[in-house]
N, C-alpha and C positions, 0 to 999 in steps of 0.2 A: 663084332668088336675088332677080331683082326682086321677086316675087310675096308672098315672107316679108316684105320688108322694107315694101311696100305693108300688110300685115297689122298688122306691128308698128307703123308708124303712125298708121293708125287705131285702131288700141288707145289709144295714148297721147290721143288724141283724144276719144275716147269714156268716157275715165278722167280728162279733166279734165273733160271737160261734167257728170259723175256728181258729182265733186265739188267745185261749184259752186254760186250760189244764183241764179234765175232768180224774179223779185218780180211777181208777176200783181195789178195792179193796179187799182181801182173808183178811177176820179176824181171826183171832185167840189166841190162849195165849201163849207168848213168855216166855217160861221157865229160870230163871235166867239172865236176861237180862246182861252180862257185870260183872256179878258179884256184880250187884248194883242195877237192879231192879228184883223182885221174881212173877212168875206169870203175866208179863203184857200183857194185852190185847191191840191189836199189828193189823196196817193194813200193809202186804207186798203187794205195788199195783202196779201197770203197768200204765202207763198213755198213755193215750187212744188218746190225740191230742196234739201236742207240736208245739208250733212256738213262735218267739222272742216275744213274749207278756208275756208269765209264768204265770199267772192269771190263778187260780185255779177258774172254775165256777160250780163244781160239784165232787161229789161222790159216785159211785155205789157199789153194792155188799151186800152180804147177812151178816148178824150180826146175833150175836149167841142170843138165847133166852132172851130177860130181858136188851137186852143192845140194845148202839145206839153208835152214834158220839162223844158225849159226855164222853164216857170211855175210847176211845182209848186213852192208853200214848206211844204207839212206830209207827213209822210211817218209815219205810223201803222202799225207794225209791232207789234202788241198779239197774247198769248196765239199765239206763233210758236216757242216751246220753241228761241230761239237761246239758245247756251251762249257767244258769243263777239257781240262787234262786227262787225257787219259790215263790208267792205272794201271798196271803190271804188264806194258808192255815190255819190258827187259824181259819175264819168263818166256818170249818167242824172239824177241831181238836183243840177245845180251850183248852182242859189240856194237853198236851205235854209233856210227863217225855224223852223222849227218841229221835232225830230225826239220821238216816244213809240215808245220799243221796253220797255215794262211790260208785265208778266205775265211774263217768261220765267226762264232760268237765267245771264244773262251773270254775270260772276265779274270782270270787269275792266274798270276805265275810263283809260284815256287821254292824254292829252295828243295824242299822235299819232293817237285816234281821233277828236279833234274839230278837229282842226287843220284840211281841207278845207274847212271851213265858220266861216269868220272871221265871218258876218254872222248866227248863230244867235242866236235870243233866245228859244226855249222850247226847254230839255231837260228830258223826264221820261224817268226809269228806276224806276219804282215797283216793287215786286216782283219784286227779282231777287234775285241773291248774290254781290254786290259787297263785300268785305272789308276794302280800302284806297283811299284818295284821295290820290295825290302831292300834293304843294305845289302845283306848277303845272300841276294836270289841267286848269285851265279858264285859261290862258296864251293861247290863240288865239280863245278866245270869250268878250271881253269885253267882251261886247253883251248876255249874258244879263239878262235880265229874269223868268225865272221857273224855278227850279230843282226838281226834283222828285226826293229820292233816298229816299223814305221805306218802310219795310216789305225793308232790305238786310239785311245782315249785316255793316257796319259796323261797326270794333273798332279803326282807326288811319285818323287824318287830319292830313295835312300842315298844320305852321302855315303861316295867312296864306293860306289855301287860297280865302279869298272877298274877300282884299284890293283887288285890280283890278278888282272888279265893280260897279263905283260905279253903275249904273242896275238893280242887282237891287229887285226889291219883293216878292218871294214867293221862301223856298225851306224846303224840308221835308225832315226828318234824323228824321220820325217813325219809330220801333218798330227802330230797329236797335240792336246789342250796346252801345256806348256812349253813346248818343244820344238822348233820345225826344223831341225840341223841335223846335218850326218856329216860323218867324217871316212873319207874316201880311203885313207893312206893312216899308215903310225903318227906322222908330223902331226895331221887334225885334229886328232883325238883330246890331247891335253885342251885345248880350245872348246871342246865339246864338253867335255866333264866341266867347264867354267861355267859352262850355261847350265846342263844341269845343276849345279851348286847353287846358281843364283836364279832358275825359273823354275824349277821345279823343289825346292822342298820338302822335307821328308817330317810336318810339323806334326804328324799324329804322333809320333814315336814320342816327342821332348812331351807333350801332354800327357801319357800312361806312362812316364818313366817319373815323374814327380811325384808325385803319393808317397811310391815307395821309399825315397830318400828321405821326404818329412817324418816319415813315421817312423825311420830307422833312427831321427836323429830324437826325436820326443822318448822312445825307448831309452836311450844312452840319458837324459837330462835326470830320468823318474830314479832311475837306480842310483844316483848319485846321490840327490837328496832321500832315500832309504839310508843309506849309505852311514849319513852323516846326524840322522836321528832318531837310529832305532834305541828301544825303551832299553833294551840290556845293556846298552854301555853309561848311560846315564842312573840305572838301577845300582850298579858297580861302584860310579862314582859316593854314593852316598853312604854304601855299608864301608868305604876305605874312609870314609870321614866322619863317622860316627863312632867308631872305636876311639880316635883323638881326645873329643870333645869329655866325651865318657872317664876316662884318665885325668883328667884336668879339674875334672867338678865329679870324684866318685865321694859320695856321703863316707867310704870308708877311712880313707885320708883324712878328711876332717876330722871323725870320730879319733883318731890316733893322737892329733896334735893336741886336742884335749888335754887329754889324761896328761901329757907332758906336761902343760904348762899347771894342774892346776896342783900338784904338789909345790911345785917351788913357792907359790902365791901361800900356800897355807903355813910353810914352814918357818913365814917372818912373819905372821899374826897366827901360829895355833898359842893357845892359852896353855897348853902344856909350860912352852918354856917361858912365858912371863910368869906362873905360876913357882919355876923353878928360881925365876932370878929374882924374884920377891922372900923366896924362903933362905933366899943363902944372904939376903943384907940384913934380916932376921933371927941370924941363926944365934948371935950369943947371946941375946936375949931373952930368946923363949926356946925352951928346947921343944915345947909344944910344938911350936909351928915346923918345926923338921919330922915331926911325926903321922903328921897328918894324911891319913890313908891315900894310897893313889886314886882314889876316884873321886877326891876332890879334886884331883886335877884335870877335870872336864869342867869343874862346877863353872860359872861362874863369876867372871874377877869381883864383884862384890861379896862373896863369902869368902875366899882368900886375903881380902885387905882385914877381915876380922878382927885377926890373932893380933896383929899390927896395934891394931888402937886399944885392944884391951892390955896389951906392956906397958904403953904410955901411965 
């Protein structure tokens, strides 16, 4: 059991080192670099293993007296058949003035692959097949002073893509699908960025940036109308208007005005008092009729007209 699992990890081992780049290195000092750097001490290297990883795990070769990793500012990686960017090379060359990886096949440039080196001021990628340039491929190096992307394959470039390069004096967009202009000097440049604007295009971006704005704007429409018909304020509106109604038509009220009105009605037809004003136009005539028990005075007005005609 130990013994597999000893095996299985040197496997794993042995299959990262495989696919890895390991940059064997000739130092020396690059005399006028571009016409922009003087004197730099410079690896032109060969890279010694290459496979779809690009992960730099190593650096050999002799350095000149007094120096180390640490000095190197130009890094010439020329006619090295890479198809990618290479990756971590800052942890062997952290000051960077300079990088040329032309001649090969890379297909992509970056933001992310130049971000390590904020203090660059020559990139050349001359012959390669590079297809698109984001807006902000050169966001973290905007130190450039000399550009080189001529002989790509060039066919969409992000506006505003050389905006922040205010110390560019040279960059070159010769021989690619959109493009075939460079500009020699500072004066050129503005003239160059006009044709990128109008020949090359950057239309994939406005196509995946759409969506998102429609959907932002359909979320804002649905909350509104929530908004404006939910069941709890319309449930409110009907309990503050049913109490009203209720007061206005309560069976109790009615029941009250009743009883008001119907004594007054009985007190000018109850038989009590015609009973009485019959007995007093009676009275010296018959004392009978002034006698006569009070419970006649519910009876009847035809038993109280009685007494009346038997006087006669």
């Amino acid at each position: 059991m130990i013994i597999t699992k000893s095996i299985f990890l040197l496997a794993i081992a042995v299959s990262s080192v495989m696919s890895a780049v390991t940059i064997n290195c000739d130092f020396h000092f690059q005399v006028n670099s571009w016409n922009i750097l003087s004197d730099s001490y410079s690896c032109r290297g060969t890279v010694i293993r290459n496979d779809t990883n690009h992960a730099v795990i190593g650096v050999s070769g002799n350095h000149r007296a007094g120096l180390n990793n640490t000095h190197v500012e130009t890094l010439l990686l020329t006619r090295q058949s890479l198809t990618n960017w290479l990756s971590d090379v800052e942890n062997f060359f952290p000051n960077l003035l300079a990088i040329d990886f032309s001649y090969s096949s890379i297909t992509t440039l970056t933001a992310d692959n130049l971000k390590p080196f904020p203090n660059l001021k020559v990139l050349v990628i001359m012959y390669n097949k590079i297809e698109v340039l984001d807006s902000n491929t050169f966001q973290y190096t905007i130190e450039l002073q000399h550009l080189g992307l001529a002989i790509n394959e060039i066919r969409e470039v992000g506006s505003g893509i050389l905006d922040e390069l205010a110390d560019l004096k040279l960059v070159s967009f010769y021989g690619n699908q959109c493009i075939n202009e460079a500009a020699m000097n500072k004066d050129q440049i503005p003239a160059l960025i006009r044709s990128l604007e109008e020949n090359c295009p950057r239309s994939v971006i406005d196509t995946t940036t759409t969506p998102m704005e429609s959907t932002t704007i359909e979320v804002e429409t649905t909350t509104v109308e929530v908004a404006t018909t939910t069941p709890m304020e319309s449930t409110t509106i009907e309990a503050e208007t049913t109490p009203e109604e209720n007061e206005t038509t309560t069976p109790l009220e009615s029941t009250t005005i009743e009883p008001e009105t119907t004594p007054e009605e009985d007190a000018t037809t109850t038989p009590m008092e015609t009973s009485t004003v019959e007995n007093e136009t009676t009275t010296g005539s018959c004392k009978t009729c002034t006698t006569t028990p009070s419970v006649n005075a519910t009876t009847p007005r035809s038993e109280t007209m009685t007494p009346e005609k038997s006087g006669a």
